[in-house]
C-alpha positions as a printed NumPy array, in Angstrom:
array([[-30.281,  60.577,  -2.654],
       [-31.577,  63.212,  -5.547],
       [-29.039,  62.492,  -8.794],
       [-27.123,  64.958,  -9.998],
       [-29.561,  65.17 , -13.399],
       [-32.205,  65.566, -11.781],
       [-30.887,  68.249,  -9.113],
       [-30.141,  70.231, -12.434],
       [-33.861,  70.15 , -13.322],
       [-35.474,  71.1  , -10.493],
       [-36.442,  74.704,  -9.211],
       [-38.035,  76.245,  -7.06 ],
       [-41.847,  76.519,  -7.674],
       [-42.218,  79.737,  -6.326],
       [-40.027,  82.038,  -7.665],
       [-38.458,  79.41 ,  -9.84 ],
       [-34.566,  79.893,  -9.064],
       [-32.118,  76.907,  -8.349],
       [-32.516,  74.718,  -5.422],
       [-29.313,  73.419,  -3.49 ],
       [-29.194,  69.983,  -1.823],
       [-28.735,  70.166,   2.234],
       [-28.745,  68.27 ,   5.594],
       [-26.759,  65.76 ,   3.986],
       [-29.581,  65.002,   0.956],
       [-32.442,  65.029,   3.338],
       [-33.776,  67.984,   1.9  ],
       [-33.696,  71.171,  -0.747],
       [-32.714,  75.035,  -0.433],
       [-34.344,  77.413,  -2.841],
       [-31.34 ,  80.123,  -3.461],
       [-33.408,  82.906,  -3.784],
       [-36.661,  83.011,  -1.67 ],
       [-34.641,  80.242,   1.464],
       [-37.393,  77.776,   1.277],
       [-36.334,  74.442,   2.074],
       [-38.845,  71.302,   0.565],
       [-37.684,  67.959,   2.076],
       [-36.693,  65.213,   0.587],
       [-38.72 ,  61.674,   1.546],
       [-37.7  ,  58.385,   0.674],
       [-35.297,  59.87 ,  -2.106],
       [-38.983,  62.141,  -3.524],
       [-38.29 ,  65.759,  -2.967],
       [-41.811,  66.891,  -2.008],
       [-41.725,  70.088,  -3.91 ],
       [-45.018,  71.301,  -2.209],
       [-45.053,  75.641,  -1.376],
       [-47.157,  73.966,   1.769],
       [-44.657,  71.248,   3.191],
       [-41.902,  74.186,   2.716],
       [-40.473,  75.613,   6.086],
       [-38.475,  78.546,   5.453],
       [-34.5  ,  78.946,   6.647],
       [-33.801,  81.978,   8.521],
       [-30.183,  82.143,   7.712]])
């Protein structure tokens, strides 16, 4: 799972707004823009290109 510190750290390298931890810690939601980068053996891939994009 992502800690805490660094969870405060990252954002979202797009439009660079805070990202929120979901699917129980298997992946991250950008606030703003609703991308979601996964999260693989506890490494958040933070890759615009391995982002899928929530519709809600």
């Amino acid at each position: 799972m992502v800690s805490q510190e660094l969870l405060d750290l990252l954002v979202c390298p797009l439009c660079k707004k805070p990202l929120e931890l979901k699917n129980e810690g298997q992946s991250l939601k950008c606030t703003q823009c609703r991308r979601v980068y996964p999260i693989k053996d506890d490494i958040p891939i933070m890759l615009v290109d391995e982002a899928t994009i929530d519709p809600a």
